[in-house]
C-alpha positions in Angstrom: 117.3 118.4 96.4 118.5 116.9 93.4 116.1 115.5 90.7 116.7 113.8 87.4 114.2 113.9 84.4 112.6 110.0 84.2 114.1 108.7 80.6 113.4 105.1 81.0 110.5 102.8 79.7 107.1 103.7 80.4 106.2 100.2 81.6 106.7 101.6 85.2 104.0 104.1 84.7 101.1 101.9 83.0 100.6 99.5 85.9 100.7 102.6 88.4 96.7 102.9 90.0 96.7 106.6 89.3 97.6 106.3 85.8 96.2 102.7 84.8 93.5 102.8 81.9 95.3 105.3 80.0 96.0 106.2 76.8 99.5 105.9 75.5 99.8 108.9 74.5 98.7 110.4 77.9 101.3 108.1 79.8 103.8 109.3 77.5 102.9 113.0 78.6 103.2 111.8 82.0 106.5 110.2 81.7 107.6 113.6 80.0 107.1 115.5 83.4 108.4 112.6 85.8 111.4 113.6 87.6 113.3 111.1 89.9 115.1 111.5 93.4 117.0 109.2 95.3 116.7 109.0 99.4 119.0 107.7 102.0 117.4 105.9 105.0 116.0 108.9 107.2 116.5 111.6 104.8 113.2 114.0 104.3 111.1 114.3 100.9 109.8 117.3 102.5 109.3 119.0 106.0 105.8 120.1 107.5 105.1 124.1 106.0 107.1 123.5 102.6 105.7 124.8 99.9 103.4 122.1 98.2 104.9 122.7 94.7 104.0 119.3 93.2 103.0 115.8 94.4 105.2 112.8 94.8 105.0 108.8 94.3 106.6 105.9 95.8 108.7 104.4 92.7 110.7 102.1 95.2 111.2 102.0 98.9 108.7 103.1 101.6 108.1 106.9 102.9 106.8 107.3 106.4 104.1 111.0 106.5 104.3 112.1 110.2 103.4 114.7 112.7 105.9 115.6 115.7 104.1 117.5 118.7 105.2 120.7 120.4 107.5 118.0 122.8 109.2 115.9 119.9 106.8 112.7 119.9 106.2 111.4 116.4 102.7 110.3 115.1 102.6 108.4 112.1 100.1 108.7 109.7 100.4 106.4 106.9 103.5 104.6 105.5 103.3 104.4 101.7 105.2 101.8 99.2 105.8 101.6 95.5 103.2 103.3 93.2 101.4 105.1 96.1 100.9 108.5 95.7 101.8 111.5 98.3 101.9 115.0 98.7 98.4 115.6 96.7 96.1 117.2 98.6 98.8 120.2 99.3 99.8 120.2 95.6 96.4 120.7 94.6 94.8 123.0 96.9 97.7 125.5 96.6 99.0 124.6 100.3 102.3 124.4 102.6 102.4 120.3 103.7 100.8 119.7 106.9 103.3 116.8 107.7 106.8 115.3 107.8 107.7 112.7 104.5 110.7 110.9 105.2 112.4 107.4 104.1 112.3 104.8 106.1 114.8 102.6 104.2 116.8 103.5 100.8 114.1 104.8 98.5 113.5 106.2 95.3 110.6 108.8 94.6 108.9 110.4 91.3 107.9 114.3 91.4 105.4 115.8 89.4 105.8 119.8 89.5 102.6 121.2 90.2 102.4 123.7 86.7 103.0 121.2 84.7 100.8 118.1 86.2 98.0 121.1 86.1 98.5 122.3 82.3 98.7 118.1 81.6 95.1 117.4 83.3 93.7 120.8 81.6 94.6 118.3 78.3 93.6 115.4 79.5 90.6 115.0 82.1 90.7 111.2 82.3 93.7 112.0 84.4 91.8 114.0 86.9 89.2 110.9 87.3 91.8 108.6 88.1 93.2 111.0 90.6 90.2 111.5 91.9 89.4 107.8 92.8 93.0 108.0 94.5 92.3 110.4 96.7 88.7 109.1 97.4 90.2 105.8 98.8 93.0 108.0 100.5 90.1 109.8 101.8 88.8 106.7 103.2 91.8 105.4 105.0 92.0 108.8 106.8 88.3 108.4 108.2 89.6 104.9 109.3 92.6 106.6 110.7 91.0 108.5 112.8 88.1 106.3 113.9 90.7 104.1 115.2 93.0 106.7 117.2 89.7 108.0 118.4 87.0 105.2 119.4 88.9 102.0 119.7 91.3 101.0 122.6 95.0 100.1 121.2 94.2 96.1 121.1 91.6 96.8 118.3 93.5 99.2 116.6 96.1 96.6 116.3 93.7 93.5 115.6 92.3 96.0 112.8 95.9 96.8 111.3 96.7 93.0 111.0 93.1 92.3 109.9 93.9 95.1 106.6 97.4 93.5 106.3 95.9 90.1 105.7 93.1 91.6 103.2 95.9 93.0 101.0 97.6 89.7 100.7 94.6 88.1 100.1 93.3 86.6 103.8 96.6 85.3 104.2 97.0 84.2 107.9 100.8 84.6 107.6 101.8 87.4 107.7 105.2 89.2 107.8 105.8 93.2 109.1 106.7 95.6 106.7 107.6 97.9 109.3 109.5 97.6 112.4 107.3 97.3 116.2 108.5 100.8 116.8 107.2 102.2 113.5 103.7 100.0 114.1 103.6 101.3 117.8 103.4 105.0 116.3 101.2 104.2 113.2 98.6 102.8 116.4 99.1 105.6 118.7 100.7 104.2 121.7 104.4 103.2 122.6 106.2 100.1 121.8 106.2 98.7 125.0 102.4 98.8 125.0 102.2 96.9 121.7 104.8 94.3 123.0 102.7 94.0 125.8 99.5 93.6 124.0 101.1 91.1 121.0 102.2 88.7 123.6 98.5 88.8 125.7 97.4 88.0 122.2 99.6 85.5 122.0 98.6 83.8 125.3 94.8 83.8 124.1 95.8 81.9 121.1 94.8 84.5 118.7 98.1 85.2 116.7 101.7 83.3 117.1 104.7 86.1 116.7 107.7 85.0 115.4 110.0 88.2 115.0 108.3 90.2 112.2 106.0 87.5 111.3 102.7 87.5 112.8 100.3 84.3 112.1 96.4 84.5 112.8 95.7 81.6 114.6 91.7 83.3 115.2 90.8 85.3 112.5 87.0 85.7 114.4 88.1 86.9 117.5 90.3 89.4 115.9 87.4 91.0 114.1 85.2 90.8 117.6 88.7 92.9 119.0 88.9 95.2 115.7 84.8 96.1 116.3 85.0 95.9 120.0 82.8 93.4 120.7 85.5 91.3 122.2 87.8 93.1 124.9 91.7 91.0 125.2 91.8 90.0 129.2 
């Protein structure tokens, strides 16, 4: 793995979640310890049971964190973009990570070794607030994670996932995949001729128009009566 020490402006680190509401000074300490890696499309940030000797961020690109089972079938867990934070939870609890990161299209990442992030928050304990909140929201989208894999049939998983994509464009009814069907299919928990399957029944009952990648809510209500499942798709 090859890194490179972060020597440009600090502009890209003010506006990041985990860092914003910091001191200049601090951000400056944090640019100090930055280092930068490249990725190809498909190559691995790190593999399940490496050593979690620091965290990692999204700078540009998208990572994919996955599981494979004993037979080979991948099970995504969360696909991260630019200033999202990875790689934590192992970093901090002095543990091997428990899943796959990999690139899903030509990416750049920021590493934060583990010694030195630590001596840094022992300085500065705002820093350990915001990375706190981080990882309570992170915390958050696990529970949903898993309260979707586990209670909800695969149509309200998906109405749920479109539902979230619209909320973080700001209720926008347009909407256009950031990830290809396959990826999407994985991210739900089921294959991608299911969620073909189940897009186009939706698109019979008038409650989203696909066009390729971009998906429009036509009925934003009946998606939340799918997402909470008081409506079932017939």
């Amino acid at each position: 793995m090859v890194y490179v020490v972060i020597m440009d402006s600090i502009d890209r680190f003010r506006h990041l979640p985990l860092f914003e509401g910091l001191p200049e000074d601090q951000i400056q300490a944090v640019q100090a310890i930055a280092q930068e890696r490249t990725l190809a499309r498909g190559e691995l940030v790190f593999s399940e049971g490496d050593e979690g000797t620091g965290f990692y961020m999204v700078a540009d690109g998208r990572i994919k964190i996955f599981k494979l089972s004993p037979e080979g079938k991948e099970q995504i867990l969360h696909i991260f973009g630019p200033g999202e934070p990875f790689g934590e939870v192992a970093m901090f609890a002095g543990r091997h990570f428990p899943a796959y990161a990999e690139a899903i299209e030509k990416s750049a990442v920021l590493f934060f070794p583990r010694l030195s992030l630590s001596d840094l928050i022992s300085r500065n304990p705002a820093l350990a607030l915001n990375m706190l909140g981080v990882l309570s929201l992170r915390l958050r989208r696990f529970t949903n994670l898993i309260e979707d894999l586990s209670l909800k049939e695969v149509p309200g998983r998906l109405a749920a996932y479109l539902l979230i994509l619209s909320q973080m464009n700001q209720d926008a009814s347009d909407l256009d995949l950031d990830v290809s069907k396959g990826q999407l299919a994985s991210l739900l928990g089921t294959i991608p001729e299911t969620l073909s399957r189940i897009l186009a029944r939706m698109s019979q009952q008038d409650l989203i128009q696909v066009d390729g990648r971009r998906i429009s809510i036509l009925d934003r209500t009946a998606l939340e009566q799918l997402s909470t499942a008081e409506r079932r798709l017939t």
